[in-house]
MARMI-184565 format. One record per residue (C-alpha): residue in one letter; x, y, z; residue number from 1. Coordinates in pm, 1 decimal. Example, Ala and Ser with C-alpha at 12.3 -4.5 7.8 and 13.67 -1.06 7.14 Angstrom:
+------+----------+----------+----------+------+
! resn !        X !        Y !        Z ! resi !
+------+----------+----------+----------+------+
!    A !   1230.0 !   -450.0 !    780.0 !    1 !
!    S !   1367.0 !   -106.0 !    714.0 !    2 !
+------+----------+----------+----------+------+
END
This chain:
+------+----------+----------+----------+------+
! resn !        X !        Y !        Z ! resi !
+------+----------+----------+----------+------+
!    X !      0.0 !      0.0 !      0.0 !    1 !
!    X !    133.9 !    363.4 !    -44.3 !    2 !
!    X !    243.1 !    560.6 !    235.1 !    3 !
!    X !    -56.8 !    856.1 !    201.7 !    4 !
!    X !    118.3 !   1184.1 !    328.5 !    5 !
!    X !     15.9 !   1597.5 !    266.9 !    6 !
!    X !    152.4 !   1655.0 !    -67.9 !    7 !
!    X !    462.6 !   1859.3 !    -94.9 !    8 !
!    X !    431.2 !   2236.0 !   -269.4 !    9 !
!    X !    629.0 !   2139.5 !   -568.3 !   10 !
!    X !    385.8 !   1793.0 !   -652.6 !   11 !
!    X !    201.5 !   1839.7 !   -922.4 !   12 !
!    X !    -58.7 !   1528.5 !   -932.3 !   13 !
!    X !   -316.4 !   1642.4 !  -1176.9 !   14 !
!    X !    -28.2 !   1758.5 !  -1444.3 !   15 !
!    X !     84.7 !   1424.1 !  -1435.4 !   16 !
!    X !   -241.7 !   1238.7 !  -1504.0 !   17 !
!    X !   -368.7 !   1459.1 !  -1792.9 !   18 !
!    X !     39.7 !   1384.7 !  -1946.3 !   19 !
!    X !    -88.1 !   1019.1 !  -1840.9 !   20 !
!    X !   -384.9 !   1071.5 !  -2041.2 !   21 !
!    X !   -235.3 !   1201.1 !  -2372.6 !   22 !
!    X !    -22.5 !    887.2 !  -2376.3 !   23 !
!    X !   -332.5 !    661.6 !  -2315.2 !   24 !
!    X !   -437.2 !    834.8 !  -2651.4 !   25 !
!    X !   -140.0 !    804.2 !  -2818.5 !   26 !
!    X !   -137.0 !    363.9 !  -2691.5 !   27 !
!    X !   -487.4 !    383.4 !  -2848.2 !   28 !
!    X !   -402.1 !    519.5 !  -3172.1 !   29 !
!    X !   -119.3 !    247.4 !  -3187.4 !   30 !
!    X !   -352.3 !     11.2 !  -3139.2 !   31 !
!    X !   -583.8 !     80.8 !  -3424.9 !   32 !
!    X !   -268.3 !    106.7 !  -3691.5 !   33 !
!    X !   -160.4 !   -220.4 !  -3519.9 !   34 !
!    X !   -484.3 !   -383.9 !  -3606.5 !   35 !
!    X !   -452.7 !   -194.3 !  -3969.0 !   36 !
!    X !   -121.2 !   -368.1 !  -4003.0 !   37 !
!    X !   -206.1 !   -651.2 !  -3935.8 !   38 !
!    X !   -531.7 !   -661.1 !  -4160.9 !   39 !
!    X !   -308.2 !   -544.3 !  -4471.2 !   40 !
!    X !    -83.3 !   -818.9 !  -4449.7 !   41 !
!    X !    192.3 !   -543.5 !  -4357.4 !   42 !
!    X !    395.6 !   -643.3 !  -4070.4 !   43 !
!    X !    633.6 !   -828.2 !  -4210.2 !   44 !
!    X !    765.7 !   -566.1 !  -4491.5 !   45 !
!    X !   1042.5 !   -437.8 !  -4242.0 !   46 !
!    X !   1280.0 !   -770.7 !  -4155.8 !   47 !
!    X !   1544.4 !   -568.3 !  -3933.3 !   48 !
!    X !   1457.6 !   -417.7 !  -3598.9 !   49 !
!    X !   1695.2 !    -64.5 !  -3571.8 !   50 !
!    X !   1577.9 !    116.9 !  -3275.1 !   51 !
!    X !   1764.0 !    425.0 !  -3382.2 !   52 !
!    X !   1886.9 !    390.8 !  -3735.4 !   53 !
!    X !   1521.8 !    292.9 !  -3818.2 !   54 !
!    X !   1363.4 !    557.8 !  -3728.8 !   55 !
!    X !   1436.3 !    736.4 !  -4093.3 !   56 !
!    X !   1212.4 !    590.7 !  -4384.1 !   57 !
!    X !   1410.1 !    502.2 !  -4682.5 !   58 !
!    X !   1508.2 !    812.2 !  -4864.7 !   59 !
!    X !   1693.9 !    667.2 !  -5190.3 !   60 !
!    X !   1549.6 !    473.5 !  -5519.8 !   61 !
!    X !   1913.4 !    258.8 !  -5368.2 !   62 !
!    X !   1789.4 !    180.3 !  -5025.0 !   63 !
!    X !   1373.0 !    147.3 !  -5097.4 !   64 !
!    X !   1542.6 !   -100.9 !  -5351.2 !   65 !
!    X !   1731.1 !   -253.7 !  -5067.4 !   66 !
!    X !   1434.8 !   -277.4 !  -4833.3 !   67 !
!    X !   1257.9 !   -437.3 !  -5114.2 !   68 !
!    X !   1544.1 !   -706.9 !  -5171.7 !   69 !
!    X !   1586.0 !   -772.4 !  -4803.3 !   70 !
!    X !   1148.4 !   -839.7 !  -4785.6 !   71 !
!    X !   1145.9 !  -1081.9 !  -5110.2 !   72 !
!    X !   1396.1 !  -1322.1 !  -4901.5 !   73 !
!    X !   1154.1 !  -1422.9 !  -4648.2 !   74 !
!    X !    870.9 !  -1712.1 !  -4755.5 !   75 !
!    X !    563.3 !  -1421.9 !  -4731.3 !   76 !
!    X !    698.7 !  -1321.2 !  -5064.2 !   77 !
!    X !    788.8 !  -1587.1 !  -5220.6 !   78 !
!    X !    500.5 !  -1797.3 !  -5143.8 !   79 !
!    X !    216.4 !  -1526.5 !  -5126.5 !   80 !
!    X !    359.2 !  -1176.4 !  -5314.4 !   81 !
!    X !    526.1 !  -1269.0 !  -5600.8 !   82 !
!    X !    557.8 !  -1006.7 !  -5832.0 !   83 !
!    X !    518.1 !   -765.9 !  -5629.5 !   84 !
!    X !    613.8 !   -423.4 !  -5757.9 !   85 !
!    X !    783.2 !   -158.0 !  -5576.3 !   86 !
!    X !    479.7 !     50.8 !  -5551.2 !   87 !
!    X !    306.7 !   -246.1 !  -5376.9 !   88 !
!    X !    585.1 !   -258.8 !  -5127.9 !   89 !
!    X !    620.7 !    115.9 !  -5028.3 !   90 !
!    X !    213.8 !     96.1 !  -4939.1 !   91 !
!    X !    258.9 !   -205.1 !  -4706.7 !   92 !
!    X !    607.6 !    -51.4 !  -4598.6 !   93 !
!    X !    377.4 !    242.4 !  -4494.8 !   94 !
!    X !    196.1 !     86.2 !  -4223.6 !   95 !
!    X !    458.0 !   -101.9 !  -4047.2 !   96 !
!    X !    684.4 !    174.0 !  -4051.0 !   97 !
!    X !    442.2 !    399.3 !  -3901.1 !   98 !
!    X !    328.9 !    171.6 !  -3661.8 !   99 !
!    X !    730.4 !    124.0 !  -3562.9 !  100 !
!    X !    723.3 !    503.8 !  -3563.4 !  101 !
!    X !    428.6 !    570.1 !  -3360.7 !  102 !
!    X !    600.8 !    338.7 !  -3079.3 !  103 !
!    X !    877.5 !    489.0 !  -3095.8 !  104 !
!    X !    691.8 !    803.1 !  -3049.0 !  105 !
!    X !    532.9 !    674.6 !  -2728.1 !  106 !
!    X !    857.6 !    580.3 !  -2581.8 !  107 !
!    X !    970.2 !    954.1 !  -2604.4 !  108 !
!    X !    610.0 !   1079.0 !  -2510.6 !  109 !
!    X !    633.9 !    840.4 !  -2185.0 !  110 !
!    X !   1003.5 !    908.0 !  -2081.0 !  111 !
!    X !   1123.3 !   1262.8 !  -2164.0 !  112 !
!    X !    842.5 !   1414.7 !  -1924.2 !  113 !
!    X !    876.5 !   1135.6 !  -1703.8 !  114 !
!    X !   1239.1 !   1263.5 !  -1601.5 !  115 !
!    X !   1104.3 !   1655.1 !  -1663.6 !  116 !
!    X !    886.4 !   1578.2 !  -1372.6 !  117 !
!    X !   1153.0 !   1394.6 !  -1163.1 !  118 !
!    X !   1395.0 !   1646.8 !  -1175.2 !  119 !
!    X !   1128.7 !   1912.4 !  -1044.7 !  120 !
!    X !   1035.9 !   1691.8 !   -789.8 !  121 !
!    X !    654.4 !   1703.2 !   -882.0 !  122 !
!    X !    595.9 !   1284.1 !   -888.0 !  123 !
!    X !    354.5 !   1243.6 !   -571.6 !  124 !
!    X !    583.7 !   1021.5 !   -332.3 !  125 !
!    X !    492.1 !    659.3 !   -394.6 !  126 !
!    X !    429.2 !    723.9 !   -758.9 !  127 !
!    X !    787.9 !    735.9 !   -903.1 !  128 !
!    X !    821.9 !    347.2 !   -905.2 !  129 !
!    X !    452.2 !    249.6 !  -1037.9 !  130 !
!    X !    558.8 !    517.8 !  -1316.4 !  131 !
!    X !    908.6 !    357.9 !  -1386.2 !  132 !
!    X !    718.9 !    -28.1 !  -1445.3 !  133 !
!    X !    468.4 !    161.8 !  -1665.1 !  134 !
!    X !    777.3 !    270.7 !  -1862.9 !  135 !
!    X !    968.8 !    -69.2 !  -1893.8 !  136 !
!    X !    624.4 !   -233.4 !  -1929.6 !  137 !
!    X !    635.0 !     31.1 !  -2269.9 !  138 !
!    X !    978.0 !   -157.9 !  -2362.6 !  139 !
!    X !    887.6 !   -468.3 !  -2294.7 !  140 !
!    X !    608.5 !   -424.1 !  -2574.3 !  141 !
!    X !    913.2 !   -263.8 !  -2843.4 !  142 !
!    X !   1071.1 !   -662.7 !  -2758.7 !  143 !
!    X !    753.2 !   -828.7 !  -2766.2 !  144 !
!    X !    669.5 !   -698.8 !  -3089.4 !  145 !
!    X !    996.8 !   -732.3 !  -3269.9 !  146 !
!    X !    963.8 !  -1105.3 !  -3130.9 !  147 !
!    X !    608.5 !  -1127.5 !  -3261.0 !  148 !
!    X !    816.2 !  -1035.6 !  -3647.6 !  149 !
!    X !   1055.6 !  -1257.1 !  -3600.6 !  150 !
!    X !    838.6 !  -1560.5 !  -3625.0 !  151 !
!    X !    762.6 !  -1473.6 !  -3946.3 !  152 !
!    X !   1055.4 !  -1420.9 !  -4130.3 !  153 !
!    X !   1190.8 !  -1738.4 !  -4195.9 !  154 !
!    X !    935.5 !  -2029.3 !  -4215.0 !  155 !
!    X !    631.2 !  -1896.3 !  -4157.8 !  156 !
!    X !    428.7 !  -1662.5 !  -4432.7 !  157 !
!    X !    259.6 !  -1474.4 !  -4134.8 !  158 !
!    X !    380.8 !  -1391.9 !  -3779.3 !  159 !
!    X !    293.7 !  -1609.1 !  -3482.3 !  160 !
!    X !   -110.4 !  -1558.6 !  -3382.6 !  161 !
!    X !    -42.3 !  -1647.9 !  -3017.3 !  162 !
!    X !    274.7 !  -1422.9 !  -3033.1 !  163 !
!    X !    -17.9 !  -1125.7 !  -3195.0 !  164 !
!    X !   -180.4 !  -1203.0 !  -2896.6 !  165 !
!    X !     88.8 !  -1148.1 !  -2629.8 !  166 !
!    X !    186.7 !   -842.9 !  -2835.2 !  167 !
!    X !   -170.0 !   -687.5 !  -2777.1 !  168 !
!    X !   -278.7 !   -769.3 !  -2435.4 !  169 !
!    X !    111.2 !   -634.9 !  -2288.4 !  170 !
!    X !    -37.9 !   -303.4 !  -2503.0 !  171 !
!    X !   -360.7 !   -329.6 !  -2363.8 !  172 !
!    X !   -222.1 !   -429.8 !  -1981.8 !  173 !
!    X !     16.4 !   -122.4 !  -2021.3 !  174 !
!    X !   -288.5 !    130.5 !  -2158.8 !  175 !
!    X !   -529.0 !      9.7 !  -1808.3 !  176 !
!    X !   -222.6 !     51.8 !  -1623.4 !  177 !
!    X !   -137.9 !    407.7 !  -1748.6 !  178 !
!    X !   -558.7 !    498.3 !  -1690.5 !  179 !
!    X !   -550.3 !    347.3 !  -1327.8 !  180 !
!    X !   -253.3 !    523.5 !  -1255.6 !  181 !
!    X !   -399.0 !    878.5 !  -1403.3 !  182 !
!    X !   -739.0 !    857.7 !  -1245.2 !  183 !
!    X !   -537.5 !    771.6 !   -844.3 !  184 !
!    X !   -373.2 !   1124.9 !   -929.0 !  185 !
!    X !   -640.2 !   1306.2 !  -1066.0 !  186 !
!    X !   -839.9 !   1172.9 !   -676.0 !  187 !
!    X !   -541.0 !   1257.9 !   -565.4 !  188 !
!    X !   -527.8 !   1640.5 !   -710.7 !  189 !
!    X !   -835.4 !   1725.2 !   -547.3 !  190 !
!    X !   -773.0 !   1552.7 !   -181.5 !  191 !
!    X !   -423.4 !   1518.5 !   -140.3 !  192 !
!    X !   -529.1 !   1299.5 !    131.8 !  193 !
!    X !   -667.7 !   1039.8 !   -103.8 !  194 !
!    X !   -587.7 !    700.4 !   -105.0 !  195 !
!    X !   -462.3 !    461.1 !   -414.2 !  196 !
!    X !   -782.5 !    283.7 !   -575.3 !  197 !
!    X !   -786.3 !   -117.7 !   -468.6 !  198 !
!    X !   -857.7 !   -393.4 !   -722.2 !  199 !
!    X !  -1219.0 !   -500.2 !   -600.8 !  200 !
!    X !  -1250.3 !   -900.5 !   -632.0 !  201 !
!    X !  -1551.5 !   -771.3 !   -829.2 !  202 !
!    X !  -1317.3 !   -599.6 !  -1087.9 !  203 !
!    X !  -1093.3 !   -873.8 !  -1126.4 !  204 !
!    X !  -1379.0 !  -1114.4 !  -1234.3 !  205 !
!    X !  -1489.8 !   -849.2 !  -1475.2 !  206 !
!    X !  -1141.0 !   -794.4 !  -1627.8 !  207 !
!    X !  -1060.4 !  -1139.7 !  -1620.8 !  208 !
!    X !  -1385.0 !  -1209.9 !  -1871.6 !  209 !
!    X !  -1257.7 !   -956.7 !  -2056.8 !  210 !
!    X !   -964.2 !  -1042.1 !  -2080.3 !  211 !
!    X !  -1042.6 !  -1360.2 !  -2197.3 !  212 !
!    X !  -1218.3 !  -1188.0 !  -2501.3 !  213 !
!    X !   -933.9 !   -993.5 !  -2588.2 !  214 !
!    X !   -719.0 !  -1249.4 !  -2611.3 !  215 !
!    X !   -950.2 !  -1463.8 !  -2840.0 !  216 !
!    X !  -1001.9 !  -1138.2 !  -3029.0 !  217 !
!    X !   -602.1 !  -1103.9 !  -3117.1 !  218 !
!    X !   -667.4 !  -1513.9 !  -3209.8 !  219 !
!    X !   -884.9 !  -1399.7 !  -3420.3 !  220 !
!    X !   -682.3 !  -1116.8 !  -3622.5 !  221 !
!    X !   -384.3 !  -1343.8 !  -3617.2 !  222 !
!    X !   -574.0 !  -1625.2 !  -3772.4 !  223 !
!    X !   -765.2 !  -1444.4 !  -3993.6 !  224 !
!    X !  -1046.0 !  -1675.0 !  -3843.9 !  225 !
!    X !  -1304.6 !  -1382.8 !  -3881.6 !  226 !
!    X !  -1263.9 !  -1497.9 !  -4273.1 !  227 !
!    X !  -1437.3 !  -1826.4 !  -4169.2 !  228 !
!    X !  -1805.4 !  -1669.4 !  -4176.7 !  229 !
!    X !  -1999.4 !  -1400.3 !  -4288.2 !  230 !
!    X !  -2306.3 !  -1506.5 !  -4110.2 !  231 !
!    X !  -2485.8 !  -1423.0 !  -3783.1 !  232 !
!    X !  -2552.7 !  -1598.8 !  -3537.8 !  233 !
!    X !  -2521.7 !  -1876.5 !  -3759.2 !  234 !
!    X !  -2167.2 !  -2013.0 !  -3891.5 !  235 !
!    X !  -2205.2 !  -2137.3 !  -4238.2 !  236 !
!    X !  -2548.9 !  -2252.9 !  -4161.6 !  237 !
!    X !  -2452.8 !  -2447.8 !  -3824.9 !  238 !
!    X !  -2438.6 !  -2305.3 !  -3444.9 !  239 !
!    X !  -2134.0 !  -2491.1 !  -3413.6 !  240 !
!    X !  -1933.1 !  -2538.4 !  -3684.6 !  241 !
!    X !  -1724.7 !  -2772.7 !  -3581.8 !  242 !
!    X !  -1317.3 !  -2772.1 !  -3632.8 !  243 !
!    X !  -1132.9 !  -2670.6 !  -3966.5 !  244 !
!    X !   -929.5 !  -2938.6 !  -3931.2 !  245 !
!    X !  -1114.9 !  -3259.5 !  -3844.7 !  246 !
!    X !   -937.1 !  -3472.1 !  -3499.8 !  247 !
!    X !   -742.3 !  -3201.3 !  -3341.7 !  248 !
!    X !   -679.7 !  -3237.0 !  -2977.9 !  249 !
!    X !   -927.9 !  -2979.8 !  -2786.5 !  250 !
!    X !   -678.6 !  -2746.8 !  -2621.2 !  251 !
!    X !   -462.6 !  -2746.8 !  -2960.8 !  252 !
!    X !   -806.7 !  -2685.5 !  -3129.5 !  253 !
!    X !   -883.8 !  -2408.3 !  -2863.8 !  254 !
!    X !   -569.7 !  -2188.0 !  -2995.7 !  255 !
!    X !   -501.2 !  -2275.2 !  -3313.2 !  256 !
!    X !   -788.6 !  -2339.9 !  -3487.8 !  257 !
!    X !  -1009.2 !  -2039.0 !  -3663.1 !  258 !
!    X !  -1337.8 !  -2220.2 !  -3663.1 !  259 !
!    X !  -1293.5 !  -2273.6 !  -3298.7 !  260 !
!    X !  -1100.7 !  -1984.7 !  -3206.1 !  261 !
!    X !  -1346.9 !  -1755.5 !  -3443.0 !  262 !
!    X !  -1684.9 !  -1966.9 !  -3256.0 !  263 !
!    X !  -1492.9 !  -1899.2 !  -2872.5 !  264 !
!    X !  -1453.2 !  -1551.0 !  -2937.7 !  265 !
!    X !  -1796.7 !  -1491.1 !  -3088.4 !  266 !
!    X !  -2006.9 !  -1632.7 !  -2781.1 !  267 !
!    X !  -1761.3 !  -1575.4 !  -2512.8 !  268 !
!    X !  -1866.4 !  -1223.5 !  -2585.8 !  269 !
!    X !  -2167.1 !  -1264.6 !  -2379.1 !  270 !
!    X !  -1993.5 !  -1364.3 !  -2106.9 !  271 !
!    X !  -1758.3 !  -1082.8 !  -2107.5 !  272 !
!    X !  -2107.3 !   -849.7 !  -2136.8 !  273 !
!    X !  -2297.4 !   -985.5 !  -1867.9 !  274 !
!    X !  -1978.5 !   -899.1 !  -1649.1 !  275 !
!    X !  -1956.9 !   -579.2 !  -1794.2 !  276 !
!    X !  -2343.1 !   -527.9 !  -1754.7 !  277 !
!    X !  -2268.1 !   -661.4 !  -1365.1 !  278 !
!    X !  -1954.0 !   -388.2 !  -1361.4 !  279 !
!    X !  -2142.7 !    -75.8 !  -1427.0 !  280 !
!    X !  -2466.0 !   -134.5 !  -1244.1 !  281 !
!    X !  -2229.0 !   -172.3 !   -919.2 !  282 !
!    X !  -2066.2 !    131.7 !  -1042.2 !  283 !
!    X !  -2336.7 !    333.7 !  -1131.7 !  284 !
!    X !  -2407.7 !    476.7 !   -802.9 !  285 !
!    X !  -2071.1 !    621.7 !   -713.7 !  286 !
!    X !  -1971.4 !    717.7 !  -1100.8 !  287 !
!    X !  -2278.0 !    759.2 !  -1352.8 !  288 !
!    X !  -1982.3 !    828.2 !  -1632.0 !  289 !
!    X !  -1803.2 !    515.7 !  -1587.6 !  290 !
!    X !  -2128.6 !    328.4 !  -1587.0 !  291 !
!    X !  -2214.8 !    480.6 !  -1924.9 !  292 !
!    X !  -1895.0 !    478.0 !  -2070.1 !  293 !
!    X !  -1940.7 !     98.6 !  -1974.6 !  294 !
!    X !  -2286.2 !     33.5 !  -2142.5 !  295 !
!    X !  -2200.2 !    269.8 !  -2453.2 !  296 !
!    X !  -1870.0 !     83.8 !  -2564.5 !  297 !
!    X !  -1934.0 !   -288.7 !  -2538.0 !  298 !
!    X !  -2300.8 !   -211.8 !  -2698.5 !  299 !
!    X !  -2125.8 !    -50.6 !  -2967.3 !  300 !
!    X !  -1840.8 !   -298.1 !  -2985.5 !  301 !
!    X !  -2088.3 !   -609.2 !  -3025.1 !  302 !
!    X !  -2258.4 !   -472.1 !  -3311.1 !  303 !
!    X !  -1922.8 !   -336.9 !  -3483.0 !  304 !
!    X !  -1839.3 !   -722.8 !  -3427.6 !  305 !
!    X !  -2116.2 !   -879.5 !  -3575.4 !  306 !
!    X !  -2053.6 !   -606.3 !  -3877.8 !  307 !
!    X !  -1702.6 !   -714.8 !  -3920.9 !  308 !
!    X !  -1795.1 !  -1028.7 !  -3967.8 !  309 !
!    X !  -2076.1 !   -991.1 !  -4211.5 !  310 !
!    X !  -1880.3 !   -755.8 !  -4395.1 !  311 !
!    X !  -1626.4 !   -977.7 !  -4475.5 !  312 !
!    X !  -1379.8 !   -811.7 !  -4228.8 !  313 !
!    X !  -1421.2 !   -459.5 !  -4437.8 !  314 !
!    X !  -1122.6 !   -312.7 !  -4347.3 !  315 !
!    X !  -1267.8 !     22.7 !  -4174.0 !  316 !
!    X !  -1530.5 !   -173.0 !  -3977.3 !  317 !
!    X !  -1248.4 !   -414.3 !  -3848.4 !  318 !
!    X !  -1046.5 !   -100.4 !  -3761.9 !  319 !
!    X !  -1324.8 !     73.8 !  -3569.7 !  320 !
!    X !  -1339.0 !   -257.5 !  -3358.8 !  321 !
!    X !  -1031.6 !   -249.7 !  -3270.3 !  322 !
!    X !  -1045.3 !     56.4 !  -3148.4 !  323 !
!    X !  -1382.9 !     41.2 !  -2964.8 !  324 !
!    X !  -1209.0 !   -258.4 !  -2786.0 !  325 !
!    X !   -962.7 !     14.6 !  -2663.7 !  326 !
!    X !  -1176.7 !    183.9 !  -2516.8 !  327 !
!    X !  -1388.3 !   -109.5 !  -2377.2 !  328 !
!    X !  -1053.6 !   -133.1 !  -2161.9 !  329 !
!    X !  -1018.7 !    230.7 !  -2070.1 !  330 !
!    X !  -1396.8 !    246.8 !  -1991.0 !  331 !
!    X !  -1408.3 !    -72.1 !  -1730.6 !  332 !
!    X !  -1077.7 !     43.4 !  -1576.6 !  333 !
!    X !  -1265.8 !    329.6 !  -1478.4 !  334 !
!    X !  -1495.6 !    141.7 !  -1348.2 !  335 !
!    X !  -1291.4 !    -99.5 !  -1157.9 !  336 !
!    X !  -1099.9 !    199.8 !  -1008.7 !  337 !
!    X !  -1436.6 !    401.5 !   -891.1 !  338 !
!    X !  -1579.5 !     65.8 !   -689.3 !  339 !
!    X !  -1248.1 !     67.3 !   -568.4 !  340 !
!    X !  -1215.0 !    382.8 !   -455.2 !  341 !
!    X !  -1573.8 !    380.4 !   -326.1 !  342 !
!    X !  -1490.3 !    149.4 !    -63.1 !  343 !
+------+----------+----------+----------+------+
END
């Protein structure tokens, strides 16, 4: 628990959590061009990770030609993109590279004001650490990712779907984390005697459901196992639709197959809602925001789903689901924190 004690002159609490907030934004943002990425088939058109050096696009005819050379060695392009043309690679260089650049972006967003605000002393005491694992957490995701690439490069024509879905969640853990944190500061701002928010066994059920569906939602994306269907409810005329491939083991079935995978993550979805639903009518008496923010998002994320699907995974619906399942986070983390402040 942190050590509550008057603030000093020079803290500055509510600075810090609207700073907090912009980089929420900025995690959210890099969510959606993640998803984008990943729905263009564009996240394996940059094979080197170059923290620094990488940050410059190519700027030659020599080195977009070198880029080019360097993607046609790895099996997406010779087994899927043959004959590509140059112009095909600079628009699927696009996305990767700005989704590289936007994270890079973060980084810089996250740690140059994180010192500014050490060095004037205006971190609330207890704070500097829980800011300082929200930062690593931020580099652990620049690894993560660059180890999600790596499984495609070489035998593989796509990256690793359960390595998608470690790269999201760590993104999604880090954006509740950076929320939680801002909204303890912003109680904090106006009663500098305010106490941290506690994690509620209540919330934990709730974020554990959801969890659940975010993780079979990255299965999803990485699988491309929304292409199975373009029905509702129905799955090519069946409730169940039973395995892609016939005689799998269940658990290997579970992960790896996109009937299954797409058929858990369609129906778990009511699970997760009925704990959301659970969520903000305990919260709606101490926060009628939260509660609403609640209601609004997963109502509008269940029917962006089912559009998605009957679209067949039209790339701006898919996008706008991604990011309403963003904000599905951000919105239950503020309710987890208000039932957990209430008490």
């Amino acid at each position: 628990m942190l050590q509550i004690t008057p603030l000093p002159a020079s803290a500055r609490p509510r600075q810090i959590a609207w700073w907090l907030f912009a980089v929420a934004a900025l995690i959210v943002l890099m969510v959606v061009v993640g998803g984008v990425t990943r729905l263009t088939e564009s996240g394996l058109s940059i094979t080197e990770w170059k923290p620094i050096s990488g940050t410059l696009p190519p700027l030659s005819d020599a080195a977009w030609q070198a880029e080019f050379d360097a993607y046609k060695r790895i099996p997406e392009y010779q087994q899927l993109n043959q004959g590509m043309t140059l112009a095909g690679f600079k628009a699927i260089f696009f996305w990767e590279y700005f989704h590289r650049l936007l994270g890079r972006l973060i980084g810089l967003a996250f740690a140059v004001p994180l010192v500014w605000f050490a060095v004037r002393r205006a971190i609330p005491r207890g704070y500097g650490w829980r800011l300082v694992a929200l930062l690593a957490l931020g580099g652990m995701q620049g690894a993560v990712g660059w180890w999600m690439v790596k499984s495609g490069l070489s035998v593989r024509t796509d990256v690793s779907h359960v390595r998608l879905a470690a790269h999201l969640l760590v993104a999604l853990f880090t954006l509740g984390g950076i929320v939680w944190t801002a909204l303890d500061l912003l109680a904090l701002s106006r009663n500098p005697m305010a106490r941290p928010a506690r994690l509620r066994g209540l919330a934990v059920a709730v974020l554990a459901a959801l969890g659940v569906q975010l993780l079979y939602g990255a299965l999803v994306a990485g699988l491309n196992a929304g292409l199975v269907t373009d029905q509702w409810p129905l799955m090519n005329g069946s409730v169940f639709p039973g395995a892609t491939v016939p005689g799998r083991p269940l658990l290997d079935a579970l992960v790896n197959d996109p009937a299954i995978v797409h058929f858990v993550h369609r129906w778990w979805a009511w699970v997760a809602v009925a704990a959301l639903v659970v969520l903000a009518r305990a919260v709606r008496g101490i926060d009628r925001r939260a509660s609403i923010a609640i209601h609004s998002t997963f109502g509008v994320q269940i029917l962006l789903g089912i559009a998605t699907v009957m679209s067949g995974v039209w790339l701006p619906l898919a996008a706008l689901h991604q990011l309403t399942g963003a904000l599905l986070v951000i919105a239950t983390v503020w309710g987890a924190h208000a039932i957990g402040r209430a008490r």
